[in-house]
C-alpha positions in Angstrom: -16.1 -28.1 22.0 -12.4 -28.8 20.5 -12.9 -26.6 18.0 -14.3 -23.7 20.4 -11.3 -24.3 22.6 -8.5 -24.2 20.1 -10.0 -21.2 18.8 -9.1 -19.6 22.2 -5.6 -20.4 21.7 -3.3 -18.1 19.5 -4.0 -19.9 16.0 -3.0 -16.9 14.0 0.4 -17.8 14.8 0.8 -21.6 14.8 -0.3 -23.2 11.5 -0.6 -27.0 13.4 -3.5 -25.4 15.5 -5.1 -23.7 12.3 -5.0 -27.2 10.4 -6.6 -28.7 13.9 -9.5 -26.0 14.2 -10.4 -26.7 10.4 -10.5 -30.5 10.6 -12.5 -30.8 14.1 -15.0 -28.5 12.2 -15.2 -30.5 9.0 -15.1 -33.7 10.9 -18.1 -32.8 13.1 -19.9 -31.4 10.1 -19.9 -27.9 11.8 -20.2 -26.1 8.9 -21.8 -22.9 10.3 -18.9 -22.7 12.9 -15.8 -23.1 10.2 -17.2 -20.6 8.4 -17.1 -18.0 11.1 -14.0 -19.0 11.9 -12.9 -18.3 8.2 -14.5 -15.2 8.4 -12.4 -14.4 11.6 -9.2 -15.5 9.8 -10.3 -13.1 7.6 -10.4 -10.4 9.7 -7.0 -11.1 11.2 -5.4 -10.8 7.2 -6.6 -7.6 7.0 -6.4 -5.5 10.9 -2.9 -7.4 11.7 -1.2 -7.6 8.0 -3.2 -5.8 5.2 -3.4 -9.1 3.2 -6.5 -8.6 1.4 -5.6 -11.4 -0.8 -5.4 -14.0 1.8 -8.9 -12.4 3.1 -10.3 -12.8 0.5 -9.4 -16.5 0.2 -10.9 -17.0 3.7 -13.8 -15.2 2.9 -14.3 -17.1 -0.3 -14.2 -20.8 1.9 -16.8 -19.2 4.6 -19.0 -18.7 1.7 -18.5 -22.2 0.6 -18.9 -23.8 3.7 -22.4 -21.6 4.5 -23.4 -23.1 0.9 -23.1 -26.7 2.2 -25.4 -26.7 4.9 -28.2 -27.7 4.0 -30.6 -27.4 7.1 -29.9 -24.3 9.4 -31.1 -24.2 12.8 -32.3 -20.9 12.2 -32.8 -20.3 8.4 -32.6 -16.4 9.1 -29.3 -16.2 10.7 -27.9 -18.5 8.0 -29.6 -16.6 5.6 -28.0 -13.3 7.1 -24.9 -14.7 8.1 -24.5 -15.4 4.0 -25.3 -12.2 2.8 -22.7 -10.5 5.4 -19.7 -12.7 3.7 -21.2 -12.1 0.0 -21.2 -8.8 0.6 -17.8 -8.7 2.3 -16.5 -10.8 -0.4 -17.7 -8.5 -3.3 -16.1 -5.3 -1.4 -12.7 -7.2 -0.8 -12.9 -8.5 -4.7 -13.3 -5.1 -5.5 -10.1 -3.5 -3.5 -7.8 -6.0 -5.0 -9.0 -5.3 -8.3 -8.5 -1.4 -7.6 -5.0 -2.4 -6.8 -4.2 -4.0 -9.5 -4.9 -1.2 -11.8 -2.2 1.3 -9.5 0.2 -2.0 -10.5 -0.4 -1.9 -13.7 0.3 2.1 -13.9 -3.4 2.8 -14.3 -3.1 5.6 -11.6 -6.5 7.8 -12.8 -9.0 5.1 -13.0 -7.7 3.6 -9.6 -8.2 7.0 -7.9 -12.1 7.2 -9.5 -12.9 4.0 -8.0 -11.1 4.5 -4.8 -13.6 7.6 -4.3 -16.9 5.6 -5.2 -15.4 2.7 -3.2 -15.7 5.2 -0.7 -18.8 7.0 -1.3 -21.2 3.6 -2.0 -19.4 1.4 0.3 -22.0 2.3 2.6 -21.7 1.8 6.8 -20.5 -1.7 6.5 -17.9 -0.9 4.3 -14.8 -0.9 7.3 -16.2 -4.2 8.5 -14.7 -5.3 4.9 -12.1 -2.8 3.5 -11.2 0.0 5.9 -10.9 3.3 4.7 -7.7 3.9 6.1 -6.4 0.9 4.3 -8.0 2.9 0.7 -6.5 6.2 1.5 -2.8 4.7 2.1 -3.0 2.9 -1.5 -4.3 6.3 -2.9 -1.4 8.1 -0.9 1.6 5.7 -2.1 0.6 5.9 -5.1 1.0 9.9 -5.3 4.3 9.5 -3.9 4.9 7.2 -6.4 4.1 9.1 -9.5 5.1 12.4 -7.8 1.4 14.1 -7.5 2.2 15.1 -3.9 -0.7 18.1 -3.4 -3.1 15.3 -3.9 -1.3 13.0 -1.8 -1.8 15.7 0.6 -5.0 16.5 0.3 -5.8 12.8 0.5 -3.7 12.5 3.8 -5.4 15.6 5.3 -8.7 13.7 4.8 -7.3 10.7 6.2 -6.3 12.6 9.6 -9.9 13.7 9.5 -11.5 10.7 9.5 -9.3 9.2 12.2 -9.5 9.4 16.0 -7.6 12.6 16.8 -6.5 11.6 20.4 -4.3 8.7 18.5 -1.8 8.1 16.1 -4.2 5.8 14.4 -2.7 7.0 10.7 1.0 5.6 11.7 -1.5 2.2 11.5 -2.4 2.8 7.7 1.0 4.7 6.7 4.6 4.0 7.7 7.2 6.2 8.9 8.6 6.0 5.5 5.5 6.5 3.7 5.2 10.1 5.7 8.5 11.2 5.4 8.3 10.8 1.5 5.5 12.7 1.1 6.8 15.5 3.4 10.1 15.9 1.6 8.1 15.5 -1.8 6.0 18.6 -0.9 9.2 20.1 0.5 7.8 20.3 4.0 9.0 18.2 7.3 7.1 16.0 9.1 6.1 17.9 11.8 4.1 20.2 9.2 2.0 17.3 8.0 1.5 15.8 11.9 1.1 16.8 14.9 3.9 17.8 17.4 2.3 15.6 19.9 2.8 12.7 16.8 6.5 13.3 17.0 6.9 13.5 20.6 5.0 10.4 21.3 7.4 8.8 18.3 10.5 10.2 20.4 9.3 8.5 23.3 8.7 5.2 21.8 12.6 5.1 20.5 14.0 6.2 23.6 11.8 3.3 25.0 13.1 0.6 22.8 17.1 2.5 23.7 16.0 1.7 27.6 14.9 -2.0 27.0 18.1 -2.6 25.0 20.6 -0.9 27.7 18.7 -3.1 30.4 
């Protein structure tokens, strides 16, 4: 019951109630319950920073947790429940690794298995690596080597996969990231987004200008 409550409270910022969380659980040898709650702290790396890394380090103790129980109450569940964070382990393992090749300058072998990431990652794929996360390592690294048509192309495939009634790529790319590639291709950044991107933009700043003056 500890446990369920502190889980309410906002753990992903205060470290004391993280420590607390993972104690009452391994105290009362909830093992099924710590590891959803690694799974969870998994989730939050990834929607709220992009930290794949640390993801995949609570992904890798859910898996060890769900491997020390020993009787289930339901052996389906647990069963499933351990093929969900294998399978979510395996697809974060992967991204990282794709990564590493773009940091070690290995741009054409990162962009193959960015597209069959994409292709064979299958429905649950964004419940492990979201696409838009894929796309914005492709894109950088365009800017980065200067191969802006395909950072393009790959950007206009972005915008299609995202909800059009949102600004859901300034989530994946920053304002920065944009503006590079729009001065790379020799454009502006109204030609790659919308106006209704850049008005909604306007508005936020003059926003954050009214806060401040008040």
């Amino acid at each position: 019951m500890a446990a369920n409550y502190l889980q309410s409270l906002d753990w992903q910022n205060q470290p004391d109630i993280l420590r607390h969380i993972i104690t009452f659980c391994s105290k009362g040898k909830s093992l099924d319950l710590l590891a959803n709650f690694y799974v969870a702290c998994a989730q939050v790396e990834i929607d709220e920073f992009q930290n794949y890394d640390k993801a995949f380090g609570a992904l890798t103790e859910a898996s060890r947790c769900l491997s020390k129980v020993t009787a289930p109450k339901d052996p389906n569940q647990h069963h499933r429940a351990t093929e969900i964070v294998q399978q979510r382990l395996t697809a974060v393992k992967r991204f990282i690794d794709i990564k590493r090749l773009f940091e070690r300058g290995d741009v054409q072998s990162g962009m193959t298995q960015c597209r069959q990431l994409l292709m064979t990652g299958g429905k649950d794929l964004e419940a492990a690596v979201r696409r838009g996360d894929i796309y914005a390592v492709m894109i950088q690294t365009c800017i980065k080597n200067e191969i802006f048509e395909v950072g393009r192309q790959l950007f206009n495939e972005l915008k299609q996969i995202l909800d059009p009634s949102t600004n859901a790529i300034t989530y994946y790319l920053s304002k920065d990231v944009i503006e590079a590639l729009a001065t790379g291709l020799g454009l502006t950044v109204n030609d790659l987004l919308p106006v209704k991107f850049v008005e909604n933009e306007s508005e936020k700043e003059d926003d954050v200008i009214e806060e401040v003056v008040e």
